[in-house]
SEMI-596306 format. One record per residue (C-alpha): residue number from 1; residue in three letters; x, y, z. Coordinates in steps of 0.2 Angstrom, whole numbers. Layout:
# SEMI-596306
+------+------+-------+-------+-------+
! resi ! resn !    c1 !    c2 !    c3 !
+------+------+-------+-------+-------+
!  NUM !  ALA !     X !     Y !     Z !
...
+------+------+-------+-------+-------+
# end
This chain:
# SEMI-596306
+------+------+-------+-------+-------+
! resi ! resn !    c1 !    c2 !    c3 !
+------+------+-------+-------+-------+
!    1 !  UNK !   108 !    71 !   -19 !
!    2 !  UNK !   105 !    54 !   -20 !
!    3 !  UNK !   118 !    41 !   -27 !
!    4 !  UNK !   108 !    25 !   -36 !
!    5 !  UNK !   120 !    11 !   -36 !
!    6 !  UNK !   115 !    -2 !   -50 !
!    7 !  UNK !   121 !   -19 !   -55 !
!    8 !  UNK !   120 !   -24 !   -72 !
!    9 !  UNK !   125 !   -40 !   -83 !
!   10 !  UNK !   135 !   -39 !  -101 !
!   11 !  UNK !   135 !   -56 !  -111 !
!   12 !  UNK !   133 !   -62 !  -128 !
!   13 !  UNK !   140 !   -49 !  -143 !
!   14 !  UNK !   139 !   -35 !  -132 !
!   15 !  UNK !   157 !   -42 !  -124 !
!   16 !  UNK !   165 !   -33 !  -140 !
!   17 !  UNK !   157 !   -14 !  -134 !
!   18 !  UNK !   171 !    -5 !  -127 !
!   19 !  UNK !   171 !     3 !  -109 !
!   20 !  UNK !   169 !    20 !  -118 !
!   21 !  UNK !   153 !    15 !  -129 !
!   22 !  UNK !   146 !     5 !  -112 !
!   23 !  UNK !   147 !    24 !  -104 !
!   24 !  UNK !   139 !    33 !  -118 !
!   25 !  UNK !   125 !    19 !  -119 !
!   26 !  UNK !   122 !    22 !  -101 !
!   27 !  UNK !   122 !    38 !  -100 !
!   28 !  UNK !   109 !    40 !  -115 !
!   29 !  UNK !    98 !    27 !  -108 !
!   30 !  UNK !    97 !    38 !   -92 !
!   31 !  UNK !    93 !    53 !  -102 !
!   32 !  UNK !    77 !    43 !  -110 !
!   33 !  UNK !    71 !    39 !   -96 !
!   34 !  UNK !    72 !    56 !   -91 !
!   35 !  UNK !    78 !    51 !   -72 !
!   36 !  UNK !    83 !    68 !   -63 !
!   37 !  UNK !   100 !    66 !   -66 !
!   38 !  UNK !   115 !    78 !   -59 !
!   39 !  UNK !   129 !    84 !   -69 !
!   40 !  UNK !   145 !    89 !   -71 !
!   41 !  UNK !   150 !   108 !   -72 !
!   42 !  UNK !   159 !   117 !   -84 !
!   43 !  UNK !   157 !   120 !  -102 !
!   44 !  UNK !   151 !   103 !  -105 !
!   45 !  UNK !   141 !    98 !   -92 !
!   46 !  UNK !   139 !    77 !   -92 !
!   47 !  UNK !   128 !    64 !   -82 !
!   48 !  UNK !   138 !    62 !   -65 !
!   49 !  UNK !   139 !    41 !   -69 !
!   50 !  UNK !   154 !    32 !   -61 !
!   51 !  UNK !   159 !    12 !   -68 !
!   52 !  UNK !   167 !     0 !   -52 !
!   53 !  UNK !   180 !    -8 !   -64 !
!   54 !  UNK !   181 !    -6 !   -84 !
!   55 !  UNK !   177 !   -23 !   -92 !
!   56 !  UNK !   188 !   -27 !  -105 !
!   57 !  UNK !   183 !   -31 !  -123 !
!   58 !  UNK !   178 !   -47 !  -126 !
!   59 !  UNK !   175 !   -51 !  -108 !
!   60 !  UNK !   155 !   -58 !  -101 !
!   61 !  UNK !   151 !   -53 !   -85 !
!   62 !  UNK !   138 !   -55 !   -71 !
!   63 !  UNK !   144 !   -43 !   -59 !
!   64 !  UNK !   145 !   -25 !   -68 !
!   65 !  UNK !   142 !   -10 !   -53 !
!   66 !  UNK !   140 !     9 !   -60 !
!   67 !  UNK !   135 !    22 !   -49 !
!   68 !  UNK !   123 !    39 !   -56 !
!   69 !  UNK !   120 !    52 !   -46 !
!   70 !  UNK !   102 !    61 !   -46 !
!   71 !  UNK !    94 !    75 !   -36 !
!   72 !  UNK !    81 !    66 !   -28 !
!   73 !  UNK !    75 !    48 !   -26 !
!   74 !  UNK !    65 !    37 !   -39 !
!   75 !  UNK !    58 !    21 !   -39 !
!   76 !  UNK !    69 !    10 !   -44 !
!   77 !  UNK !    60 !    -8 !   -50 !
!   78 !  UNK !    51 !     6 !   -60 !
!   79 !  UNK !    67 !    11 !   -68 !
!   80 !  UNK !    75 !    -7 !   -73 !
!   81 !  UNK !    58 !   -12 !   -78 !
!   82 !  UNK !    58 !     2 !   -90 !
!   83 !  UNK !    76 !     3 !   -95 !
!   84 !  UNK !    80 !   -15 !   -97 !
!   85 !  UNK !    64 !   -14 !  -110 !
!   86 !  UNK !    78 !    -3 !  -123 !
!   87 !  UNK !    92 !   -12 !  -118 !
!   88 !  UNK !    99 !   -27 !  -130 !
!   89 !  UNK !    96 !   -42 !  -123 !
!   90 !  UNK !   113 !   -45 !  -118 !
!   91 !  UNK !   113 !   -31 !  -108 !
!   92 !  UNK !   103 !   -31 !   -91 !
!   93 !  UNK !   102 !   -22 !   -75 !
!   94 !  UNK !    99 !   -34 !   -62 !
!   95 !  UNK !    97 !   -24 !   -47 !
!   96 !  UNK !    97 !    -5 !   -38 !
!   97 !  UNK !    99 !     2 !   -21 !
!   98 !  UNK !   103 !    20 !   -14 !
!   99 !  UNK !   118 !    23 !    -7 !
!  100 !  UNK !   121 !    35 !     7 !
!  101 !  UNK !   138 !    44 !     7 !
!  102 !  UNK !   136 !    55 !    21 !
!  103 !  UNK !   149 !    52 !    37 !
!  104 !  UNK !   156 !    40 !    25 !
!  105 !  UNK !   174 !    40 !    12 !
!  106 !  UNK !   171 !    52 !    -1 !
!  107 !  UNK !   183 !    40 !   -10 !
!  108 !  UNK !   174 !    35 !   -28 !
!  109 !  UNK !   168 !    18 !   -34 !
!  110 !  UNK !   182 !    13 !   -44 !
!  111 !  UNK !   196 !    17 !   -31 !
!  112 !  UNK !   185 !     5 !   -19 !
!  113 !  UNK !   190 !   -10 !   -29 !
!  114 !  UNK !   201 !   -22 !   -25 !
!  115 !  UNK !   200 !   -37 !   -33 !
!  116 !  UNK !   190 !   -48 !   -45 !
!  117 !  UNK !   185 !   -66 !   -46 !
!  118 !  UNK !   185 !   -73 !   -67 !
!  119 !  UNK !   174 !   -89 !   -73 !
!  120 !  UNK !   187 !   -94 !   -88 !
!  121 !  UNK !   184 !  -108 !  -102 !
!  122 !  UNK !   199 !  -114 !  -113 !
!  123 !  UNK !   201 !  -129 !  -124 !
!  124 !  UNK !   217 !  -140 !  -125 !
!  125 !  UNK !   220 !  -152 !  -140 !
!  126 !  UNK !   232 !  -163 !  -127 !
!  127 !  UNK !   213 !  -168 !  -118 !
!  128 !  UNK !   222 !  -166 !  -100 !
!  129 !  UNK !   215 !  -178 !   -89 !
!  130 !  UNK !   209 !  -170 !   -70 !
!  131 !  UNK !   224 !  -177 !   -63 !
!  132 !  UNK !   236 !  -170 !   -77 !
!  133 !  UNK !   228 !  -152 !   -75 !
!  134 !  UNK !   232 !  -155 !   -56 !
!  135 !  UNK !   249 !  -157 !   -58 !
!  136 !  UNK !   250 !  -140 !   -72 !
!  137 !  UNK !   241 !  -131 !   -61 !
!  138 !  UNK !   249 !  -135 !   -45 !
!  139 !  UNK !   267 !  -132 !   -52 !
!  140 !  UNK !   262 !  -116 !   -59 !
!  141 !  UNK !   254 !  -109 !   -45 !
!  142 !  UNK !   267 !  -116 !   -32 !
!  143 !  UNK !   281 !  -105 !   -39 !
!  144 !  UNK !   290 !   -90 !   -31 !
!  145 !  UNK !   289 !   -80 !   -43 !
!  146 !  UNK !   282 !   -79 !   -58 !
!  147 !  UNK !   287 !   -67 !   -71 !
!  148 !  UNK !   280 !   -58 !   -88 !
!  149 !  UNK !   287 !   -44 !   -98 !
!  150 !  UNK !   278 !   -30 !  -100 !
!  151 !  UNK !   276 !   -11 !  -109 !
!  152 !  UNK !   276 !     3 !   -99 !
!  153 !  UNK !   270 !    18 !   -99 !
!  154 !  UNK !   286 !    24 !  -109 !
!  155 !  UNK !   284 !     9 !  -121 !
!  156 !  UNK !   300 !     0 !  -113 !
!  157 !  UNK !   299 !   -20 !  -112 !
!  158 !  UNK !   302 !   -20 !   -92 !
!  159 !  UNK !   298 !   -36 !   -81 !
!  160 !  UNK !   283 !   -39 !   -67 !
!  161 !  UNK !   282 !   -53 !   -55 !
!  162 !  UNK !   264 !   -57 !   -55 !
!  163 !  UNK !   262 !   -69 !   -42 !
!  164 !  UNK !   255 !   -60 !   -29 !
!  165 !  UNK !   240 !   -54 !   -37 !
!  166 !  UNK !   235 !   -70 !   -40 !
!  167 !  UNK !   224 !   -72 !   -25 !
!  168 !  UNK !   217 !   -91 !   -31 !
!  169 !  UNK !   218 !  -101 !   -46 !
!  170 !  UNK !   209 !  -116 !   -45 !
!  171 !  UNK !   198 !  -129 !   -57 !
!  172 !  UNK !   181 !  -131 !   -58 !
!  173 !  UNK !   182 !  -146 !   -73 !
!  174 !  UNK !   188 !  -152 !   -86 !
!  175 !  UNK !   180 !  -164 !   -96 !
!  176 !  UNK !   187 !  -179 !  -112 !
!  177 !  UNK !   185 !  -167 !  -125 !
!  178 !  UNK !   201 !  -155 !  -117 !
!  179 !  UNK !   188 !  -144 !  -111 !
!  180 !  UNK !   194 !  -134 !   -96 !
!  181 !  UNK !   184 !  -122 !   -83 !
!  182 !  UNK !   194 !  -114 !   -71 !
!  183 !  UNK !   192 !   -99 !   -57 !
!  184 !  UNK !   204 !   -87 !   -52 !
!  185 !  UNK !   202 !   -72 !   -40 !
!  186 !  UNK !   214 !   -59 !   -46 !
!  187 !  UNK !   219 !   -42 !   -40 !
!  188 !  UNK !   211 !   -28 !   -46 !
!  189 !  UNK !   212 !   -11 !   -42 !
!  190 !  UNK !   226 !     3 !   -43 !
!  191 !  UNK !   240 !    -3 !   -32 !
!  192 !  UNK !   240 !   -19 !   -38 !
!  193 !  UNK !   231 !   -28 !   -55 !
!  194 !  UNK !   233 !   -44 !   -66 !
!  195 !  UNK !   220 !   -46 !   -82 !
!  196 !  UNK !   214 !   -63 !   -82 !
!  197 !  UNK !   218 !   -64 !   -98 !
!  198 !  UNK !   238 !   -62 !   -96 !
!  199 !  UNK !   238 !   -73 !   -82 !
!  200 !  UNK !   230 !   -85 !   -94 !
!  201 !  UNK !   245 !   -81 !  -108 !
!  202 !  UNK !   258 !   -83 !   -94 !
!  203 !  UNK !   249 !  -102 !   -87 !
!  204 !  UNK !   248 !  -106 !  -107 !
!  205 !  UNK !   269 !  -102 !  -106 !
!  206 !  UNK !   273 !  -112 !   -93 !
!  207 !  UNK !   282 !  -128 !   -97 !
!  208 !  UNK !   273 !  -144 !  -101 !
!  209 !  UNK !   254 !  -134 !  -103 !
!  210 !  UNK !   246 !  -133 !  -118 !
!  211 !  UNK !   230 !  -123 !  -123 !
!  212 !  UNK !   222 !  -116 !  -136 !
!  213 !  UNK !   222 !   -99 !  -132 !
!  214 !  UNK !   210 !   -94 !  -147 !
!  215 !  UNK !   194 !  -105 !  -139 !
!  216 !  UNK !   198 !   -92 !  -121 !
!  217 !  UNK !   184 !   -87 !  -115 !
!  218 !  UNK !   183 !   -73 !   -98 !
!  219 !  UNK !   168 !   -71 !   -88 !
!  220 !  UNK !   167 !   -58 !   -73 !
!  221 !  UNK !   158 !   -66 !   -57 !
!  222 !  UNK !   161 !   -54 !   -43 !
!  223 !  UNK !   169 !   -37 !   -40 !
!  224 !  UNK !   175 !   -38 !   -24 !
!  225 !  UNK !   180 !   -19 !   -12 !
!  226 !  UNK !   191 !   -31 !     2 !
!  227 !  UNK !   179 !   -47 !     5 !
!  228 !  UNK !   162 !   -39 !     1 !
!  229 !  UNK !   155 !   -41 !   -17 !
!  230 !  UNK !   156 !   -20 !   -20 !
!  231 !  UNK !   139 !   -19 !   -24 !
!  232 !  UNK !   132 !   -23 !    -7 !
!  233 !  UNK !   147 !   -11 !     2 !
+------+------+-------+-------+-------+
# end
């Protein structure tokens, strides 16, 4: 068996596919291209294909991982040559390697992340100056505590302190026009997980901020398993 490892890019319209319709697009492609791929048993045998970290709807990103599994090796420049020629435009694979699991965890792709880092846009009709979004974002992020309310999975409103998944949360620019880029690196991962998108909703909430949350725009930079950009672990 050899596991491909490949790093592919999402941007433009193709941010509105869901994860589901990205798995099915990949999964198809690989069957055109006829790569010698291993599957799944049972009754409904499938292409054994394993994403890093869904990306969610209406997020761009630079930094997508999936994993395939085939019986033998290929060349793979060959393959992103020829794959990235049926692709849309928006959606690129970037790069390939093998990954060699023996003597190593078992433990899948997904359950190796930990954390994400997020590229985020945002106008604010107030025009913050630099010193201003300083201020907002040093108050917000020096607190305690900081608390949404959330469903879970018995649709009950319960509360969730959020502040330690928030690894950094730091500005890149903002410019006279109330345009603002900032970074944050969030966790991501099954023990502990904050969207970029709520910790934009709960920044927006907190007193004195004011943004346009309708000109939001996420972008995925790097998947991170610990400190190492999971595509090279």
């Amino acid at each position: 068996m050899a596991v491909l490892r490949i790093k592919y890019r999402k941007l433009g319209y193709m941010k509105f596919l869901g994860h589901l319709d990205m798995v099915r697009l990949m999964e198809r492609s690989f069957r055109r291209a006829q790569l010698p791929l291993e599957f799944s048993g049972g009754y409904n045998p499938r292409p054994k294909v394993n994403f890093a970290a869904p990306l969610p709807v209406g997020v761009t990103s630079d930094a997508e991982v999936l994993e395939v599994n085939l019986t033998e090796t290929i060349d793979i420049a060959e393959l992103l040559k020829m794959q990235n020629k049926y692709f849309p435009a928006e959606i690129e694979l970037m790069a390939g390697r093998f990954v060699h699991l023996e003597g190593q965890s078992k433990k899948k792709l997904m359950g190796s992340v930990t954390s994400c880092q997020y590229l985020i846009s945002v106008m604010s009709d107030v025009k913050p100056s630099l010193e201003v979004l300083k201020e907002w974002l040093g108050a917000y992020t020096a607190q305690k505590e900081i608390i949404i309310e959330k469903q879970n999975k018995k649709k009950k409103t319960v509360q969730k302190d959020i502040r330690p998944a928030i690894r950094s949360f730091s500005i890149v620019s903002v410019d006279p026009s109330g345009h603002i880029v900032l970074t944050a690196h969030l966790d991501a991962g099954s023990e502990s997980n904050l969207k970029a998108e709520v910790l934009m909703d709960s920044f927006n909430m907190f007193d004195g901020v004011s943004l346009d949350m309708e000109t939001l725009r996420l972008h995925r930079q790097k998947i991170y398993s610990g400190k190492e950009d999971i595509f090279e672990l």
